[in-house]
SEVOVEX-643413 format. One line per 8 residues: number of its first residue (from 0); their letters; for each residue x negated, y, z negated of N, C-alpha, C. Coordinates in steps of 0.05 Angstrom, whole numbers, plus 5000, padded with zeros to 4 digits. Atoms other than C-alpha are relative to their C-alpha. Last residue first. Example, Ala and Ser with C-alpha at 12.3 -4.5 7.8 and 13.67 -1.06 7.14 Angstrom:
! residues 2
1> sa> 5016,4976,5001,4727,4979,4857,5015,5022,4986; 4982,4976,5000,4754,4910,4844,4982,5024,5000 $
! end
This chain:
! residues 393
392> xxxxxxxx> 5017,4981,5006,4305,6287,8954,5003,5010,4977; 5027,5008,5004,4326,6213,8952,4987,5037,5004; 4997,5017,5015,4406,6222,8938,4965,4994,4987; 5001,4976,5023,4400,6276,8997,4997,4987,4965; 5029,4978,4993,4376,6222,9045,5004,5027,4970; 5025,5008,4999,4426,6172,9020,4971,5020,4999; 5012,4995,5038,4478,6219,9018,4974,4981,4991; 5008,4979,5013,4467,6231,9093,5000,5001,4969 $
384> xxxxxxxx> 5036,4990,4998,4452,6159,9111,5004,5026,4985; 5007,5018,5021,4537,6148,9081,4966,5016,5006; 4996,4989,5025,4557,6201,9127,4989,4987,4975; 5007,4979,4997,4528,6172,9191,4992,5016,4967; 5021,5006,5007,4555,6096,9167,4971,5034,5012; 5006,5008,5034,4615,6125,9159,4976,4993,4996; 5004,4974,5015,4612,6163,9226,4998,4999,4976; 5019,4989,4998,4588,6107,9264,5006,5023,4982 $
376> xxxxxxxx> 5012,5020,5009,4648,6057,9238,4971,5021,5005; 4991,5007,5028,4697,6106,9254,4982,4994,4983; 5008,4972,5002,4675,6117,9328,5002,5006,4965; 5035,4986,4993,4664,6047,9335,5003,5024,4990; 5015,5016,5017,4739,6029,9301,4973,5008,5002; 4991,4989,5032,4771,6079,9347,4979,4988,4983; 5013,4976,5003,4739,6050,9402,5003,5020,4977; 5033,5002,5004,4760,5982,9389,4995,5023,4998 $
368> xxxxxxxx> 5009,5015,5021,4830,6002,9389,4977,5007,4986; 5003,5019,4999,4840,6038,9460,4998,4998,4965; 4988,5007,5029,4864,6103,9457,4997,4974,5000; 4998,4979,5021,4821,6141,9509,5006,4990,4974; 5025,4986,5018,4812,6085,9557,5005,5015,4970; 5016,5024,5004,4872,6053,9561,4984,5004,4991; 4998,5004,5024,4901,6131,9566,4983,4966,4996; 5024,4975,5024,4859,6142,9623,5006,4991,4983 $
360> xxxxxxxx> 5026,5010,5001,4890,6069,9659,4981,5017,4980; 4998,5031,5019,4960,6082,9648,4959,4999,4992; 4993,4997,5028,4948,6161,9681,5001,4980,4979; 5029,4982,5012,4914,6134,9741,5013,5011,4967; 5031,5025,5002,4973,6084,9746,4977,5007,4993; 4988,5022,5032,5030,6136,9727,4982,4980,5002; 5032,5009,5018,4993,6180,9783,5007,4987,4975; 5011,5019,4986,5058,6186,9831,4969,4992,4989 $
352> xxxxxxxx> 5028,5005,4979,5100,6212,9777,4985,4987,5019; 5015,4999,5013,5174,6207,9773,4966,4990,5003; 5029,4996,4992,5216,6248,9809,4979,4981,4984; 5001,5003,4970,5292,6231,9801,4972,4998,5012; 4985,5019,4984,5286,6210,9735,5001,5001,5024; 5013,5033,5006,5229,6255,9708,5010,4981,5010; 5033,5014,4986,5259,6313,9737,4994,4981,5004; 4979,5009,4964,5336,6298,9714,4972,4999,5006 $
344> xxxxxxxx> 4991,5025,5014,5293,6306,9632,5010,4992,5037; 5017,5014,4995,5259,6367,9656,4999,4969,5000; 5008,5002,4966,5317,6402,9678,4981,4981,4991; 4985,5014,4979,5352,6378,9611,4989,4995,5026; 5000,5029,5003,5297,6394,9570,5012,4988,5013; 5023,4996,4988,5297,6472,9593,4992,4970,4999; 5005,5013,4964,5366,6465,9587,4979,4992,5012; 4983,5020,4990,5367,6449,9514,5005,4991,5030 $
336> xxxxxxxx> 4993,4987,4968,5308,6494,9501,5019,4980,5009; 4963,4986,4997,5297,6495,9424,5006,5008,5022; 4989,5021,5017,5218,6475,9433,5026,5018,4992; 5003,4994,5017,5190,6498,9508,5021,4993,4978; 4982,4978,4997,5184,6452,9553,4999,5010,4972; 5000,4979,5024,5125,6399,9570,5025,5021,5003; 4988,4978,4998,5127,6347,9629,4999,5013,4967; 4961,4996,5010,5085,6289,9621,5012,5033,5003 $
328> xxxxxxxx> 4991,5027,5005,5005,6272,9635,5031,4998,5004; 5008,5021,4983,4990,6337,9671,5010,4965,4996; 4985,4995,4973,5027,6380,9635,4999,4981,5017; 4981,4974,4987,4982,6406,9583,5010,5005,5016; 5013,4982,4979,4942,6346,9587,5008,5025,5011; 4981,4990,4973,5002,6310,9550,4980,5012,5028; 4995,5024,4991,4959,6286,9483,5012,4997,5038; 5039,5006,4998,4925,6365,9486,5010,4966,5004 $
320> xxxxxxxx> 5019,4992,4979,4999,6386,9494,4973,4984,5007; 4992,5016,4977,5025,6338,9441,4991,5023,5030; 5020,5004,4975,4981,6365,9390,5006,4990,5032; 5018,5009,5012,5037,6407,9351,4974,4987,5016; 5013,4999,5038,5084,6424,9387,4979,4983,5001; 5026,4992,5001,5108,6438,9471,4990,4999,4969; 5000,4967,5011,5176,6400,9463,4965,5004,5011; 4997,4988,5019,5173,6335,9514,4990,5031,4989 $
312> xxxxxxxx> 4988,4963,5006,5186,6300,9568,5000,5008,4975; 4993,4989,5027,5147,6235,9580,5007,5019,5006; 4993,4973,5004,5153,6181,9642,4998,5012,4975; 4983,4990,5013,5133,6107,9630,5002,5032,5008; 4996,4979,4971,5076,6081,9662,5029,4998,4998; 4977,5020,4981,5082,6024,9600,4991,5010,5020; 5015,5023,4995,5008,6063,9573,5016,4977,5016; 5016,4998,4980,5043,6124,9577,4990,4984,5016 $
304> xxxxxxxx> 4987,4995,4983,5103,6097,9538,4982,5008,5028; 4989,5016,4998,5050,6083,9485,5020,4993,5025; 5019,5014,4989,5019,6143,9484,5006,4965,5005; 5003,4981,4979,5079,6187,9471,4980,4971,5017; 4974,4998,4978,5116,6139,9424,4980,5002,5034; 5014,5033,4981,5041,6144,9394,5024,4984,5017; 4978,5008,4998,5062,6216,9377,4992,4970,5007; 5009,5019,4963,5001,6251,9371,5020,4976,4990 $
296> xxxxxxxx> 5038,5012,4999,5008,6308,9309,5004,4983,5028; 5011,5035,4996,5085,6326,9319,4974,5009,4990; 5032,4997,5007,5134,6400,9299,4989,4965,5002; 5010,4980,5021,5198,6416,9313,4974,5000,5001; 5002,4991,5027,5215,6354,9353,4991,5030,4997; 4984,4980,4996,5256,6332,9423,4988,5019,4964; 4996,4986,5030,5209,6282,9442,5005,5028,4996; 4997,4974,5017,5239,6244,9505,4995,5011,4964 $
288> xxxxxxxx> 4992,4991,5024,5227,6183,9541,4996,5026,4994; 5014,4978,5011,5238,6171,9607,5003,4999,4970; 5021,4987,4985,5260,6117,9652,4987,5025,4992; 5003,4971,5004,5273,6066,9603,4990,5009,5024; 4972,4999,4981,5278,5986,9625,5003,5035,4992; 4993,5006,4988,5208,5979,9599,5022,5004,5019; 5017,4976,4991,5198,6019,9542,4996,4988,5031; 4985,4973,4997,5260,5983,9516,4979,5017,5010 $
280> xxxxxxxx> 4978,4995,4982,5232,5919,9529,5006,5014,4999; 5010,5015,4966,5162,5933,9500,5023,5002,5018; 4985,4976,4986,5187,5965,9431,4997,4992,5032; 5010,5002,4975,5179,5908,9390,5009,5015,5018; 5032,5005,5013,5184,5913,9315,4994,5001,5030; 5004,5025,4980,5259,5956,9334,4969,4989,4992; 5029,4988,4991,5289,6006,9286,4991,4970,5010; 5012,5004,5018,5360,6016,9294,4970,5002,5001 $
272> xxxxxxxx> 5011,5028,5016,5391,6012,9355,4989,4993,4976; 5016,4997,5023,5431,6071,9368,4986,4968,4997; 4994,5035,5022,5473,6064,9437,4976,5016,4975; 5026,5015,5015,5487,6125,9473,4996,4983,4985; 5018,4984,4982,5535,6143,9533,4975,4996,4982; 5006,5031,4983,5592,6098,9495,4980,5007,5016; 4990,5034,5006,5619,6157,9454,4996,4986,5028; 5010,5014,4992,5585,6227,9484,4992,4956,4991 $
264> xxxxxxxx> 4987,5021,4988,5641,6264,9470,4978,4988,5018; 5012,5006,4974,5594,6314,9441,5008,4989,5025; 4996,4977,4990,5631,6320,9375,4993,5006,5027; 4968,4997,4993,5626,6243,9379,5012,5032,5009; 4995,5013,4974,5554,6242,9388,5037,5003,5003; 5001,4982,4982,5548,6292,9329,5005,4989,5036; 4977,4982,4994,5584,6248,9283,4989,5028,5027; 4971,5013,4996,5531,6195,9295,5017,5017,5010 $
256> xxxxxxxx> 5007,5005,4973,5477,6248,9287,5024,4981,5015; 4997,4973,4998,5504,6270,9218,4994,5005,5035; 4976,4994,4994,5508,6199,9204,5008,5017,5008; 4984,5016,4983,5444,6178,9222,5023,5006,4999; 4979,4986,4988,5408,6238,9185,5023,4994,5019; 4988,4989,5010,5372,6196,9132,5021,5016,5005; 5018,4985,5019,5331,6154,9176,5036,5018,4994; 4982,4998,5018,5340,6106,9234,4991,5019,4980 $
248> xxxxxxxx> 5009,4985,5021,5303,6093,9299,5026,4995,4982; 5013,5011,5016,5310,6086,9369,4991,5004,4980; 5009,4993,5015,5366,6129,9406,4992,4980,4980; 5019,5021,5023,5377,6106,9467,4989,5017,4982; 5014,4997,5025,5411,6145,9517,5002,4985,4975; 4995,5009,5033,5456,6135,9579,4971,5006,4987; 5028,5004,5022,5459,6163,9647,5006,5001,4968; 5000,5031,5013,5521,6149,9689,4981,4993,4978 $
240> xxxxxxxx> 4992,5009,5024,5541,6223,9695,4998,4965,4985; 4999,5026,4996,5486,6255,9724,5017,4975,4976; 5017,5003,4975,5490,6325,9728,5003,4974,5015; 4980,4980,4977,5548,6339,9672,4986,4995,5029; 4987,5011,4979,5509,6280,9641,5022,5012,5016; 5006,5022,4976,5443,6315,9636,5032,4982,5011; 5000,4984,4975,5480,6370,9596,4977,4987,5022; 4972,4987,4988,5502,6331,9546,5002,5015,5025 $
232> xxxxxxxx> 4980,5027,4991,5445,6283,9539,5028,5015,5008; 5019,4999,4968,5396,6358,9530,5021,4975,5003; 4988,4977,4990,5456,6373,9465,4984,4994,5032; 4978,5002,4987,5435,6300,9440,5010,5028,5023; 5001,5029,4988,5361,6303,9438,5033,5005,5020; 5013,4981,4977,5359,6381,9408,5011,4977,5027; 4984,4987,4989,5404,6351,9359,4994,5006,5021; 4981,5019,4991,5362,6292,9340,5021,5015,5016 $
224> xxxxxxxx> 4987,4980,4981,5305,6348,9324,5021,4987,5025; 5006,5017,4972,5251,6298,9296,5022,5025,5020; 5021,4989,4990,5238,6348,9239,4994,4991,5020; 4991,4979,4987,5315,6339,9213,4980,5006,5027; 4999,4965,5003,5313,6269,9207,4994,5020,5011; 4975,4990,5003,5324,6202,9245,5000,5032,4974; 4977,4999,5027,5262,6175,9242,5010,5023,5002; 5016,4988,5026,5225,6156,9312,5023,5010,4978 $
216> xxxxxxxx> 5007,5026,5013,5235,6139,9387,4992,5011,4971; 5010,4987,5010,5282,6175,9438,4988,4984,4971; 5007,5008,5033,5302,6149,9499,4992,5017,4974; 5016,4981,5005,5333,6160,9572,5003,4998,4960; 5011,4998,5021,5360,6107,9613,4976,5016,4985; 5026,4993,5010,5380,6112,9685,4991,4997,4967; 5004,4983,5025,5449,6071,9691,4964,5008,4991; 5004,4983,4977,5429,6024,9757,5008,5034,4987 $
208> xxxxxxxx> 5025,5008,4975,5461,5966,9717,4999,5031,5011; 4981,5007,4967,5511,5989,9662,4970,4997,5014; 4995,4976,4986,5478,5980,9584,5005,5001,5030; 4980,5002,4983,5499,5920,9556,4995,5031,5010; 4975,4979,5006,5456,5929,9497,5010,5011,5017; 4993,5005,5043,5416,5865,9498,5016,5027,4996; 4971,5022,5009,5426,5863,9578,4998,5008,4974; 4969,4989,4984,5389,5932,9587,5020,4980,5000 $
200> xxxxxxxx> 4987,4983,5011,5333,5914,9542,5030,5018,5005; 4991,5002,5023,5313,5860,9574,5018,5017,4979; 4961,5016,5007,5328,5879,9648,5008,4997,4971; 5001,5031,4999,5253,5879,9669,5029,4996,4994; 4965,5014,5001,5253,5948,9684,5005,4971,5005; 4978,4986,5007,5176,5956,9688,5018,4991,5017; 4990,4985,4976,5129,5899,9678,5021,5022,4998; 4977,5005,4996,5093,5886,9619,5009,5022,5022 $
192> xxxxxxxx> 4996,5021,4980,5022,5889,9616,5025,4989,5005; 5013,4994,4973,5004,5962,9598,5010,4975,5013; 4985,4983,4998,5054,5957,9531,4990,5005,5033; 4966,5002,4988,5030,5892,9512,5020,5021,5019; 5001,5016,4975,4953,5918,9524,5034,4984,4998; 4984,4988,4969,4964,5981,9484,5009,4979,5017; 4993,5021,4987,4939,5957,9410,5019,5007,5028; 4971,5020,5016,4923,6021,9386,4989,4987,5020 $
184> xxxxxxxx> 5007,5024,4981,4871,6084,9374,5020,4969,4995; 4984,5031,5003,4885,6144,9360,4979,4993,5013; 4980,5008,4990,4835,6204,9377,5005,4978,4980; 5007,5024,4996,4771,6226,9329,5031,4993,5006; 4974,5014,4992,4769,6297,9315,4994,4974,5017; 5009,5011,4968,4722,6317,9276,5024,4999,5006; 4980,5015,4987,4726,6374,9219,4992,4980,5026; 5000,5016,5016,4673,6405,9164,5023,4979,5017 $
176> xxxxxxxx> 5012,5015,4994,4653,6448,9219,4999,4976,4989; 4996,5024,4969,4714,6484,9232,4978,4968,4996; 5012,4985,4977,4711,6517,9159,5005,4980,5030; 5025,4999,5006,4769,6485,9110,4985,5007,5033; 5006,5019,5019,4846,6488,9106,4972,4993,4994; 5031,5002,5006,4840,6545,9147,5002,4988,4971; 4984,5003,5027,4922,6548,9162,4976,4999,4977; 4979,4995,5004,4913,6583,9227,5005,4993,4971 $
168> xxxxxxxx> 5001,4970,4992,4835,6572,9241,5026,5012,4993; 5023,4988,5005,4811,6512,9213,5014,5030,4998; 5008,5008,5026,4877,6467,9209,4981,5022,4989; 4980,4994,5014,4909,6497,9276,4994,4998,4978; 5002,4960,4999,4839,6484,9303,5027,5016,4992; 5029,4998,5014,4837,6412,9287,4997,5031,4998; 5001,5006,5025,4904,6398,9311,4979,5016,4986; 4977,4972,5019,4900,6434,9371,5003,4991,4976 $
160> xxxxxxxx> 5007,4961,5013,4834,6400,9379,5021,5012,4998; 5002,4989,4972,4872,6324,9376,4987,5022,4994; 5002,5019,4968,4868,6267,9325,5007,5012,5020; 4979,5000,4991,4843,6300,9268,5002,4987,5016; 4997,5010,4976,4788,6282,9218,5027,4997,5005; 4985,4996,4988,4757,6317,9158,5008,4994,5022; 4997,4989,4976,4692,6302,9121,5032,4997,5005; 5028,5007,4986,4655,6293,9062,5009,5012,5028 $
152> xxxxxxxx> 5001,5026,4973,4720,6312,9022,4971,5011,5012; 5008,5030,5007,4722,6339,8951,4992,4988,5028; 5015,5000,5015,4735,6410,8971,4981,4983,4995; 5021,5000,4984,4790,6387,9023,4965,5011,4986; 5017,5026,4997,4818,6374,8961,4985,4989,5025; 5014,5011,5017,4832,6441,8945,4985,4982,5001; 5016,4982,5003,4856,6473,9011,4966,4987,4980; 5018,5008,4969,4903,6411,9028,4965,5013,4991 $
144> xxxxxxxx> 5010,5025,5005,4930,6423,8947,4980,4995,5023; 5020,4999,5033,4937,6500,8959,4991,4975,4999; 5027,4992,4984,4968,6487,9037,4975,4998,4969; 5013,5017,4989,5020,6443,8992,4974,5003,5019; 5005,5018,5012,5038,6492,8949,4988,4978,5007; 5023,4990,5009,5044,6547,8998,4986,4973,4982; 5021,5005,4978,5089,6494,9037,4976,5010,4991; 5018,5025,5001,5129,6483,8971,4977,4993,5015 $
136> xxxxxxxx> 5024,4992,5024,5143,6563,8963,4982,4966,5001; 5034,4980,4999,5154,6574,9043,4984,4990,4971; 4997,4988,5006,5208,6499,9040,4982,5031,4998; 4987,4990,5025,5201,6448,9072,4997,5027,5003; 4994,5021,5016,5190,6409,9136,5013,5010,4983; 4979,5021,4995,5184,6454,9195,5017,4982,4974; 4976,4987,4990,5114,6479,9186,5021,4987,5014; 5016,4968,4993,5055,6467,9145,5024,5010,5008 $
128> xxxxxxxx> 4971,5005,5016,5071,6381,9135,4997,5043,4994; 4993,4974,5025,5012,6375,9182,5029,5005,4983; 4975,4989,4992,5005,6311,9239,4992,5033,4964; 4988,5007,4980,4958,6259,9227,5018,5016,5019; 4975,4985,4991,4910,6288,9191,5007,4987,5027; 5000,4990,4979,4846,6240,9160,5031,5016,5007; 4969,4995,4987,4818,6246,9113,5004,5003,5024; 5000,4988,4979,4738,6220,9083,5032,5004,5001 $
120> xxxxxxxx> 4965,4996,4997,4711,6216,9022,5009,5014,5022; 4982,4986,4975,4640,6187,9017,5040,5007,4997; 5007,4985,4991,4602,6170,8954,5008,5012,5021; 5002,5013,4981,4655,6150,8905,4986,5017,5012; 5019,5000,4984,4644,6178,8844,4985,4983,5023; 5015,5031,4999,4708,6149,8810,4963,5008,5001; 5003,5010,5028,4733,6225,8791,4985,4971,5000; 5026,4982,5016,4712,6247,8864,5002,4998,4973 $
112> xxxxxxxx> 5021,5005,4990,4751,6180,8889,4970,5027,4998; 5005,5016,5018,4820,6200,8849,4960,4990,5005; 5002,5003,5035,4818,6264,8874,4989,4980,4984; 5026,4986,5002,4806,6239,8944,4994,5009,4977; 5033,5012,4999,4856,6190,8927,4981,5015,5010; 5011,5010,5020,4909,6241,8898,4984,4976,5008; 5007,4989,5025,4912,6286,8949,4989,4981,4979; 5029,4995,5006,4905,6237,9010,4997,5026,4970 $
104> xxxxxxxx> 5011,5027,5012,4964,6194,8985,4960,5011,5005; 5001,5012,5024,5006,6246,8990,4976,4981,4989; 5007,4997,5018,4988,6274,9061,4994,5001,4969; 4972,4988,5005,4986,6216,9101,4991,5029,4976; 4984,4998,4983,4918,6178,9105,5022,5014,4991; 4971,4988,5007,4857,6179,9055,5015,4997,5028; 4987,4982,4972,4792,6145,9074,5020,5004,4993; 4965,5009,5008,4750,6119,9002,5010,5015,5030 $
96> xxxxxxxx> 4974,4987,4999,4684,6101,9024,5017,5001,4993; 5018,4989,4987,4624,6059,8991,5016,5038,5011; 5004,5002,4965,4677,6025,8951,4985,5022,4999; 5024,4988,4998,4662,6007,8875,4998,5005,5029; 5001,5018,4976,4722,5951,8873,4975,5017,5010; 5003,5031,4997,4735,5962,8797,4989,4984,5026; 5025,5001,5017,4713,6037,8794,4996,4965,4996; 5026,4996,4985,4757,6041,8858,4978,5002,4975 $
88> xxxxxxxx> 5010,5023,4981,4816,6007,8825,4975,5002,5012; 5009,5036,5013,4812,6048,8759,4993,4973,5021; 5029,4989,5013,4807,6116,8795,4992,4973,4993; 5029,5001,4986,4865,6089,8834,4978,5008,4988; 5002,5016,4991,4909,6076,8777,4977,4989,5023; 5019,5024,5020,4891,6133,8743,4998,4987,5009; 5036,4991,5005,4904,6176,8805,4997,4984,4980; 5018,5008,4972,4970,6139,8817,4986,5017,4996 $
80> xxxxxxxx> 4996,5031,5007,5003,6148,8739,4983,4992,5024; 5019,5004,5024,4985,6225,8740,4997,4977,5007; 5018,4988,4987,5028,6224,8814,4968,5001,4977; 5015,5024,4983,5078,6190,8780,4981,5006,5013; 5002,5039,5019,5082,6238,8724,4989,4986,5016; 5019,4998,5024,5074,6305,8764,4991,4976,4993; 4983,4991,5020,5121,6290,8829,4975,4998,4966; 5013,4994,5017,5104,6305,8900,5018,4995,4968 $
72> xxxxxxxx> 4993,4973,5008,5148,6256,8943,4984,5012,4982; 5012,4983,4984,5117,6205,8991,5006,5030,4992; 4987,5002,4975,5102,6147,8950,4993,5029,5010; 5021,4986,4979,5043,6119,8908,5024,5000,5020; 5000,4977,5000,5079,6098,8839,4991,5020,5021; 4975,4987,5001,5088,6035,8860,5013,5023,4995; 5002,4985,5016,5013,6018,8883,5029,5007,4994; 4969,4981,5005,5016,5966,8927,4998,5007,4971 $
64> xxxxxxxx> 4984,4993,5030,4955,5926,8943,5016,5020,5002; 5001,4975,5007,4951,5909,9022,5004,4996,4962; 4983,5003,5023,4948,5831,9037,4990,5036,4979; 5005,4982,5012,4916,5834,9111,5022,5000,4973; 5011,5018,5021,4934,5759,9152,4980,5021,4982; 5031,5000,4994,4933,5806,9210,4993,4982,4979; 5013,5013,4976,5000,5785,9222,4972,4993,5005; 4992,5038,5000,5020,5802,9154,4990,4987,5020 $
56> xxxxxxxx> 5023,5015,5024,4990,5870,9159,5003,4975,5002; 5037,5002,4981,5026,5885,9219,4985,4994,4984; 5000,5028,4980,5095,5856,9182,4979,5004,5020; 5016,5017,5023,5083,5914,9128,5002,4975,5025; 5024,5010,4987,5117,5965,9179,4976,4985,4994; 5022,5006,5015,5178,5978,9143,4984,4987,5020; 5007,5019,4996,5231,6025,9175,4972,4993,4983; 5014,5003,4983,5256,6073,9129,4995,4978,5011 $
48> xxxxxxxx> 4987,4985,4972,5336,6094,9108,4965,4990,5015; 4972,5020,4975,5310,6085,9043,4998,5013,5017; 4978,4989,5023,5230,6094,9013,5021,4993,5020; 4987,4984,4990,5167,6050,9031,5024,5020,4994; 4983,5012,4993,5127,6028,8980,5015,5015,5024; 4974,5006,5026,5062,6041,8953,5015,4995,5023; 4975,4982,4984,4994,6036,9001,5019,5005,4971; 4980,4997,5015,4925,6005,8991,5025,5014,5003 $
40> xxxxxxxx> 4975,4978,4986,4883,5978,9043,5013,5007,4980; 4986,5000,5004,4807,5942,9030,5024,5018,5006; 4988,4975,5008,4758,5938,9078,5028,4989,4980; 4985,5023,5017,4697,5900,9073,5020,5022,5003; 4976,4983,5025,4650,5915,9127,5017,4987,4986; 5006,4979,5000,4587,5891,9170,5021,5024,4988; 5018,4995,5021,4604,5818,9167,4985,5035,4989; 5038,5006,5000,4653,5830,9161,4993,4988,5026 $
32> xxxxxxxx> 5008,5023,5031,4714,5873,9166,4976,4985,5007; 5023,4997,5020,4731,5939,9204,4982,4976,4981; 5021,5003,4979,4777,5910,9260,4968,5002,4982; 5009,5032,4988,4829,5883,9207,4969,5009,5023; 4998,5018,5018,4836,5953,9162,4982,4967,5010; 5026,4990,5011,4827,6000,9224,4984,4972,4977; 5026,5010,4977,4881,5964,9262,4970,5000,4989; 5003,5023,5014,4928,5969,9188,4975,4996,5023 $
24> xxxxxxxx> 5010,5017,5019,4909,6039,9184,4991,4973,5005; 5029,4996,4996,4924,6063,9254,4987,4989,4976; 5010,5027,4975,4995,6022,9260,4968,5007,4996; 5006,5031,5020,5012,6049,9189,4989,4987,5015; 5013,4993,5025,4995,6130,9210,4998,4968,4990; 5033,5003,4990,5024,6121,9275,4985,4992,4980; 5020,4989,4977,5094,6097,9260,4973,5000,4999; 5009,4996,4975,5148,6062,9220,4980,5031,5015 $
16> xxxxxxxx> 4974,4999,4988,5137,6058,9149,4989,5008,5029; 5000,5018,4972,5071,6029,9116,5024,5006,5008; 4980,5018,4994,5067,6077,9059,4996,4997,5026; 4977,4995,5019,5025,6137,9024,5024,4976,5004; 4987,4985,4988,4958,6114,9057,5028,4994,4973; 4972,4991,5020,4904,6095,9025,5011,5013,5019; 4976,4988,4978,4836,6055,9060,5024,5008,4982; 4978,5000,5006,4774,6032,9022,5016,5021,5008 $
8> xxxxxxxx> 4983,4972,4994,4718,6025,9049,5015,4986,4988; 4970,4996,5014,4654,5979,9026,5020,5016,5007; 4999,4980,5009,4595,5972,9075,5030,4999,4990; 4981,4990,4988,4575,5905,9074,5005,5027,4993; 4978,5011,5004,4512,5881,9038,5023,5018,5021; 4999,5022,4996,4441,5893,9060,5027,4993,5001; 4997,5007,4974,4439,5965,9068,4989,4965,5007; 5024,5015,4995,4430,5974,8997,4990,4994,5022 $
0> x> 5011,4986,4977,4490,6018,8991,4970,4994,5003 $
! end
């Protein structure tokens, strides 16, 4: 911290599986580097049933260390075994920052990074694991750890104010002020420069010409709310019966979802694809997507589809309001409303916005990349001056 050499970070997240959390790392990872940073990435492995999102690293020509004990379940031992390990890498690699991601991986490297005496420790929240997921005694357990090792941290960073203020004020993981909120930020420009309904995605799984298409993008368990998905597909095609559904993704509850399409008698009305590296054609030939969850942080589905000029319908949770404009960007309903998704789901198809261009363009702005990285890049080097200054009184 000489302010000659690079500023050191080091980046941890719990695993590169499909979504926000690996796409915002690895961007962060490659935009951050020299001459003015060094960043390293660390992760563990993915677990089954996930997609693996290690092929954005690769691209970036980024060679993450892998920790094998650094996954996504709490467990004593391995969880001992990853804090040594990190304590030992950051006393070997002496970073400036450590930034936590997910919340496994930020317990035990902020831990591990106030045993190193790393001078900054930053987190960030993608989303909350608070409500929906488990269990009341594991959630207490897990607000207790959030509680704790927000302790250790320099600072706190969400990616919407309902986030940020659900954190402060509802689950007061620490005071307001110790929080920013600093949006996504992605690679958009495939998703803004491809045309809509180009066809691709509608020949590769034979779906009927002039069949509306309606989507849903993300892992297949409970907290995505696959049911909610199918039951609104049931009662869209009493309305409209040519419309089909796409369900993108895979995860643990595929068969239970499977068998629910059949209970449904909605055999040949949805295809499953698995999990896709390129979502472009299918956000393309779609005319709405749909998140049908429990509980989100900022869906990059959401922002992503925005950025096609794409339609969204979704539950009212977590930050997707404040991503949504409370309305303005996408339709909102409330969460366990099967009809209330249905009407909004026929909406979007028959109606769909006449500001999808002014809307493409905000998001552009908003969640661009680069900006992320700037806003990132000023706050570490913010935080860093302040221990400096206190370091010298």
């Amino acid at each position: 911290m000489n302010g000659t050499r690079p500023i050191r970070v080091m980046r941890i997240i719990a695993r590169l599986n499909v979504g926000g959390p690996a796409i915002h790392v690895v961007l962060l990872t490659d935009q951050l580097g020299p001459p003015d940073f060094e960043s390293t990435l660390v992760c563990g492995h993915i677990g089954p049933h996930e997609g693996d999102m290690a092929y954005l690293a690769d691209q970036r020509g980024i060679e993450p260390i892998y920790i094998n004990e650094l996954g996504r379940a709490l467990s004593p031992l391995r969880d001992s075994v990853t804090l040594f390990k990190l304590w030992r890498l950051m006393r070997k690699i002496r970073p400036d920052v450590v930034h936590t991601h997910t919340a496994k991986a930020g317990f035990v490297g902020r831990l591990a990074a106030w045993l190193a005496g790393v001078p900054v420790r930053v987190h960030t929240f993608h989303g909350h694991v608070f409500h929906g997921y488990f269990s009341p005694r594991k959630t207490r357990l897990f607000l207790w750890l959030e509680r704790l090792t927000a302790r250790v941290s320099d600072r706190l960073i969400t990616i919407s104010p309902a986030l940020k203020d659900e954190l402060a004020n509802t689950y007061r993981i620490a005071p307001e002020d110790k929080f920013e909120v600093v949006p996504l930020g992605l690679d958009l420009a495939p998703y803004a420069n491809t045309p809509r309904h180009l066809g691709t995605f509608r020949e590769t799984y034979a779906v009927p010409a002039g069949a509306p298409i309606v989507g849903i993008v993300g892992r297949i368990v409970p907290i995505k709310n696959h049911a909610l998905f199918l039951d609104m597909a049931s009662r869209v095609r009493q309305v409209m019966p040519g419309a089909h559904f796409a369900i993108i993704g895979d995860g643990e509850c595929r068969a239970e979802v499977e068998e629910m399409v059949n209970v449904l008698n909605l055999r040949g009305a949805v295809t499953f694809t698995g999990w896709l590296q390129d979502l472009t054609p299918a956000f393309s030939d779609m005319s709405a997507l749909v998140i049908a969850s429990h509980n989100e942080g900022t869906p990059t589905s959401i922002i992503q589809a925005l950025a096609a000029g794409m339609p969204v319908v979704s539950t009212a949770v977590g930050g997707v309001p404040d991503l949504l404009q409370q309305g303005e960007f996408g339709r909102l309903v409330p969460p366990g409303d099967p009809q209330a998704l249905a009407s909004a789901v026929l909406e979007a198809i028959k109606t769909p916005s006449p500001n999808a261009e002014s809307i493409k363009r905000t998001i552009l702005d908003q969640y661009d990349s680069a900006r992320l990285s700037d806003n990132l890049a000023g706050l570490y080097r913010q935080l860093l001056q302040a221990k400096r200054g206190k370091s010298r009184s």
